[in-house]
C-alpha positions in Angstrom: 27.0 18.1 24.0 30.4 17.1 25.4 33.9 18.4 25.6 37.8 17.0 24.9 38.8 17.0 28.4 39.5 13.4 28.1 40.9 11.0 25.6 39.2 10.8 22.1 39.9 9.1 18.6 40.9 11.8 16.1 40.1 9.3 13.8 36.4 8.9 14.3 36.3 13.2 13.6 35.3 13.6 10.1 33.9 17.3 9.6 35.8 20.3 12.5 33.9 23.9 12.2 36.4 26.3 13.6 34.8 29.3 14.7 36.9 32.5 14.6 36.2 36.2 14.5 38.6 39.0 13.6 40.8 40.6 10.6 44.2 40.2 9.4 46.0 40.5 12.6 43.7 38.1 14.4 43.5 35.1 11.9 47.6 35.2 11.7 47.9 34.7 15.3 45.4 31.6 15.3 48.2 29.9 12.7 49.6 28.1 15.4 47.0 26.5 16.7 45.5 26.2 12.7 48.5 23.6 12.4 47.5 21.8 15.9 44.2 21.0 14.4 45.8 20.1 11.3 48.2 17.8 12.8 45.5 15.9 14.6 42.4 15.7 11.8 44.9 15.8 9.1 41.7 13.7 6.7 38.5 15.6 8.2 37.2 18.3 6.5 38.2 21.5 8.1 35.8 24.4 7.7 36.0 28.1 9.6 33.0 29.8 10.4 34.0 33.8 10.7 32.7 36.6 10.5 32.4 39.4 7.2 34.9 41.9 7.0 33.7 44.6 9.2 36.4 47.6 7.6 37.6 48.1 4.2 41.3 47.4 5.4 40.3 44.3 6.9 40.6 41.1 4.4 38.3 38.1 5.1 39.9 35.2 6.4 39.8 33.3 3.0 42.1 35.6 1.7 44.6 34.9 4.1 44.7 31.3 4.5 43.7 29.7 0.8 46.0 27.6 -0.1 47.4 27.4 3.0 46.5 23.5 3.8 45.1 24.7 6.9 41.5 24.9 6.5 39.5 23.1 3.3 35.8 25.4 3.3 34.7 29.1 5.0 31.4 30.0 6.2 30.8 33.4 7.0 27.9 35.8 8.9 27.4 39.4 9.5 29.2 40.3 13.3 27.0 41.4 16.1 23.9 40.1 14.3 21.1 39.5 16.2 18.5 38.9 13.1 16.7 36.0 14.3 16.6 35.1 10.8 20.5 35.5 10.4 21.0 32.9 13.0 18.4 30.6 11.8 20.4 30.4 8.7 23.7 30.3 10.0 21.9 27.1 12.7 21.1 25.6 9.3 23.9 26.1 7.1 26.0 24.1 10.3 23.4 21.7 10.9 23.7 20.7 7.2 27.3 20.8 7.4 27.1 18.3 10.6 30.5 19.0 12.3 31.1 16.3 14.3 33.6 18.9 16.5 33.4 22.7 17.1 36.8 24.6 17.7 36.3 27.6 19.3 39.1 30.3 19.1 37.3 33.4 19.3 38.5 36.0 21.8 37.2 36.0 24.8 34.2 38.2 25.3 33.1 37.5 28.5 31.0 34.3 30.7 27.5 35.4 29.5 28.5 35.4 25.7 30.2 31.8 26.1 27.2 30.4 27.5 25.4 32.0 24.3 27.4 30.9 22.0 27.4 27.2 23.3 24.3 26.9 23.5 23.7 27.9 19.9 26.7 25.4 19.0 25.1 22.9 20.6 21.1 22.9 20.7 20.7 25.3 17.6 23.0 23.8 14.9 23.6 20.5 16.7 27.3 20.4 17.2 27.9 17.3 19.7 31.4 18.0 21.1 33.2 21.4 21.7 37.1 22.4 22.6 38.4 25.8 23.3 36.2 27.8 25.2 37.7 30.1 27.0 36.3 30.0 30.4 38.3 30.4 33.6 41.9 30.8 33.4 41.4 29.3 29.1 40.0 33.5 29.1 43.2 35.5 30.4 46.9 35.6 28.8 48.9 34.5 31.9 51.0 36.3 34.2 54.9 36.9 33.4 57.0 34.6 34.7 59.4 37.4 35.7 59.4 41.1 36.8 58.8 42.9 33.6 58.7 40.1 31.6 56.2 39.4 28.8 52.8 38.3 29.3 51.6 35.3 27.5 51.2 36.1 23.5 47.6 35.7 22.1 49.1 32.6 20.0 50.0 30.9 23.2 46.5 31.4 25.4 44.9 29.8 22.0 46.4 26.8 21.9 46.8 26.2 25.6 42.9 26.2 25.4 43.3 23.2 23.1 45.7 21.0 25.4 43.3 18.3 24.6 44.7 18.1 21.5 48.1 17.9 22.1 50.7 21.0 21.8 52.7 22.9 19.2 55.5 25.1 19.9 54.5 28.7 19.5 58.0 29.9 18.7 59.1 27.5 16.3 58.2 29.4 12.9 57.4 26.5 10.8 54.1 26.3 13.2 53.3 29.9 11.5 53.8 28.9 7.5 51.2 30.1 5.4 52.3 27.7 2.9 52.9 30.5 0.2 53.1 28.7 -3.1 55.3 29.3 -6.5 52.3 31.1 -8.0 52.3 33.8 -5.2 56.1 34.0 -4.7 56.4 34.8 -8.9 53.8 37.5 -8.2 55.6 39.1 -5.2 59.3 38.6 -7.3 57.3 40.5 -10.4 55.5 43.1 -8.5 59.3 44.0 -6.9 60.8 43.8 -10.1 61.0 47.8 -10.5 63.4 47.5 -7.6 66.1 45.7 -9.6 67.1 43.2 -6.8 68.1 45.6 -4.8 68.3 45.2 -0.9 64.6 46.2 0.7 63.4 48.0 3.6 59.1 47.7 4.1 57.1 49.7 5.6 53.2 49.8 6.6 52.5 52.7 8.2 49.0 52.6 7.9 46.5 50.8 10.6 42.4 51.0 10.6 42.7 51.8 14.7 43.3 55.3 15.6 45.2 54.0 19.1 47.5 52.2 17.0 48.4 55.4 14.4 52.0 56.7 15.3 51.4 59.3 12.9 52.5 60.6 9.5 54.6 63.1 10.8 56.4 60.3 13.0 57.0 57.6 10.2 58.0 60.6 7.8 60.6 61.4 10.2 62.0 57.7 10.9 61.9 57.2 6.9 64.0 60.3 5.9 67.1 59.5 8.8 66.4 55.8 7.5 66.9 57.2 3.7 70.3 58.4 4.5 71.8 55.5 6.8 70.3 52.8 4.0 71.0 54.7 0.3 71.6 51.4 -1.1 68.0 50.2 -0.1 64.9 50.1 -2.0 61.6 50.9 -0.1 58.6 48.7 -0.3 54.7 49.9 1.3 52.4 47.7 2.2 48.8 47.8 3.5 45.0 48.5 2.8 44.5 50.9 -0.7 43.6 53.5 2.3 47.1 53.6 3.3 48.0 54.5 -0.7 48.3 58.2 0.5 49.7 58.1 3.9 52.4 56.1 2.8 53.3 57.7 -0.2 53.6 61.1 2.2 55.6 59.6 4.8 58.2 58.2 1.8 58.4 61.7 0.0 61.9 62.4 0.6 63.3 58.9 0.3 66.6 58.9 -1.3 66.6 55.4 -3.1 63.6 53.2 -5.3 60.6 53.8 -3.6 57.4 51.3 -4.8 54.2 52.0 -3.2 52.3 48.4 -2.8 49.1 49.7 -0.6 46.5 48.3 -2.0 48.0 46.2 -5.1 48.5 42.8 -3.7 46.1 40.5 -2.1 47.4 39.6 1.2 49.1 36.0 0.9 51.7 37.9 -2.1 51.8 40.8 0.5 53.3 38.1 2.7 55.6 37.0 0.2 56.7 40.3 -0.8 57.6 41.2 2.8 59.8 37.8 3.2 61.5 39.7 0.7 62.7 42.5 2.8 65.5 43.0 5.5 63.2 44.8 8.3 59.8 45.9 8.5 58.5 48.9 10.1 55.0 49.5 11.5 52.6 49.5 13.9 51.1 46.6 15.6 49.2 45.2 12.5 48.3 42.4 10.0 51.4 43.3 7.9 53.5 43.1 11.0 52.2 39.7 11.9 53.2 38.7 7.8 56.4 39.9 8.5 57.1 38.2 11.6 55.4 34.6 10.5 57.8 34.8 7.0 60.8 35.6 8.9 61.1 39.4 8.6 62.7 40.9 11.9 60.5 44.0 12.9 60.8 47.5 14.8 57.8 48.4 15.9 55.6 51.3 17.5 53.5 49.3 19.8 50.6 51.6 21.7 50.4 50.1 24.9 46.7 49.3 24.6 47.2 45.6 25.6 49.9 44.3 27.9 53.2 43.9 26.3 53.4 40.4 25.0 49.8 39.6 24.0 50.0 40.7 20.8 53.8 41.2 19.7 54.9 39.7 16.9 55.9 36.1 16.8 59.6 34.6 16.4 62.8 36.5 18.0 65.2 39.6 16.9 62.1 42.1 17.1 62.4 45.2 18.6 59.0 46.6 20.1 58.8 50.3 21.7 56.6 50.2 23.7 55.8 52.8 26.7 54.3 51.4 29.5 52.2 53.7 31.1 49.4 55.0 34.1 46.7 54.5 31.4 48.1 51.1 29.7 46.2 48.3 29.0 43.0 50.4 28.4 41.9 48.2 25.3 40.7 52.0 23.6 40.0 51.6 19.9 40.0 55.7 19.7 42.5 57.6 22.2 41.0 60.9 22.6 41.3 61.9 26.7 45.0 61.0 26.6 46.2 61.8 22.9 47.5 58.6 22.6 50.4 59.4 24.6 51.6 56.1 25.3 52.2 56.4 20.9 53.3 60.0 21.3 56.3 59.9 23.8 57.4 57.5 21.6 60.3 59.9 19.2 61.3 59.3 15.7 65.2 58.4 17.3 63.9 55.7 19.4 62.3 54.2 16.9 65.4 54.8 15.2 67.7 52.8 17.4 65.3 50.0 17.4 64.9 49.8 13.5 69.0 49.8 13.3 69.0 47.1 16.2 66.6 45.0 14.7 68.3 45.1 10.7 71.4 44.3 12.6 70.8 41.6 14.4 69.0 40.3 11.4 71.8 40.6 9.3 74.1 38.8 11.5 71.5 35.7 11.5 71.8 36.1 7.7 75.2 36.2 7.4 76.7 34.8 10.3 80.5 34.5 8.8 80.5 38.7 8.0 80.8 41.3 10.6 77.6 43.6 10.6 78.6 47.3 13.0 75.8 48.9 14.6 75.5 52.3 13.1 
């Protein structure tokens, strides 16, 4: 078993297995480095080994990038299985496979789990070469460059952790296409049709963490002084069919169209629907990460769970609220000591500001020639 650190012929690499755990939010922000590896075995056969959706709101990786050019063949397993049986099939599904490369771009989850998982890579299903795994400084998003500055983003750590490979430029968008194709941009254009063409605001207000939920109350409140600053503006949810109800309560008193999507559209037409809008509104989440890969300038209400940066969304004109506070970067899937507060100081006005912010400065890189005021 051996690793990229030196020079290599892409050429000689017929069959990559990229191994990559996590849900909507975490598969967008490995598009980057999905290109990388595109770029450089654009004729081997690309498969991803990732795990089964562990939440109803959470779409299998398939769903997100078919068609996307990216990656030719999935493999899947149950997370946190332990079933010797489980990863005697899994060892043989690879082995039969024969990968002549592993990718790893899992999170990092710590030395001893590594060293598992390359040894089962390597002695159990046979893999000879690996890239990406995290150890050392390949593990932690680095430092900001300046006082309260930005850590380095997810996307970033990932594919400095393939340098062997070569580089791709996180902020250039084109490195974060889905590839959408006519098929899936006629299905977003006829599920919108109800809204006439008119201009679009989105919204996903819904999230499958409780850290992350801002709260119906909150988004309720941000719609309704929304409703009356935007008449002219058609409203547009997106999410998981459990957000059906939350965000049909939180759009009650919209003045304009209102079309409830939650649940209707499989993810890649989500994405297309959402490059349709003029801002998108959320929490940190897969339909945030849609909306920032297709263009979409957000205002979001970011719990500071992580360190600001690691996980904001990709691409510029975003405005993030985000409180930084004594019990930040906590990594707490449930809140319950602190209330969430770091989400709870946040108000309905400052969210406010930032949504008007963000739709103006979109605007203005929309239509550059027309003068846009800031309500």
């Amino acid at each position: 078993m051996t690793d990229l650190s030196g020079s290599f012929d892409p050429s000689r690499v017929r069959r990559v297995l990229i191994y990559r755990l996590g849900s909507l939010g975490d598969t967008m922000v490995v598009l980057p480095a999905l290109h990388l590896i595109a770029r450089v075995f654009p004729h081997a056969d690309r498969r991803m080994l990732s795990n089964e959706p562990v939440h109803g709101k959470a779409p299998a990786a398939s769903a997100i990038l078919n068609n996307s050019g990216l990656i030719t063949g999935y493999m899947s397993y149950p997370v946190g299985t332990r079933n010797p049986l489980t990863l005697a099939r899994i060892a043989l599904s690879v082995r039969l496979y024969r990968p002549d490369l592993l990718v790893y771009l899992t999170k990092p989850r710590g030395e001893k789990v590594l060293r598992r998982d390359q040894l089962f890579f390597g002695k159990a299903c046979g893999i000879p070469s690996m890239i990406g795994l995290p150890f050392g400084s390949l593990g932690q998003n680095l430092l900001p460059k300046l006082p309260g500055g930005l850590w380095e983003s997810e996307a970033e750590r990932l594919v400095r952790s393939l340098a062997p490979l070569g580089t791709v430029d996180v902020k250039d968008l084109r490195n974060w296409s889905l590839g959408l194709n006519s098929e899936e941009e006629a299905a977003a254009e006829q599920a919108l049709a109800p809204l006439a063409r008119r201009p679009l605001l989105a919204c996903g207000p819904g999230t499958k963490m409780q850290a992350k939920d801002w709260g119906t109350a909150s988004w309720q409140r941000l719609l309704d002084r929304l409703a009356l600053q935007h008449p002219e503006h058609g409203l547009i949810l997106l999410g998981a069919r459990d957000d059906y109800a939350v965000s049909a309560e939180v759009s009650s008193a919209w003045s304009g169209r209102v079309l409830n999507l939650c649940g209707a559209l499989p993810p890649r037409v989500t994405a297309a629907a959402i490059a349709r809008a003029e801002l998108f509104l959320g929490p940190d989440s897969g339909p945030m990460h849609f909306a920032a890969a297709v263009g979409v300038p957000c205002a979001i209400a970011f719990a500071s769970r992580t360190e600001p940066g690691v996980w904001y969304p990709a691409g510029q004109g975003h405005e993030i609220v985000y409180h930084r506070l004594s019990c930040s970067n906590c990594d707490l899937e449930v809140c319950l000591a602190n209330a969430k507060r770091c989400l709870a100081t946040i108000s309905p006005e400052e969210m406010f500001v930032a949504a008007e912010r963000a739709w103006t400065a979109g605007q203005a890189r929309k239509h550059p020639a027309e003068a846009v005021s800031f309500h």
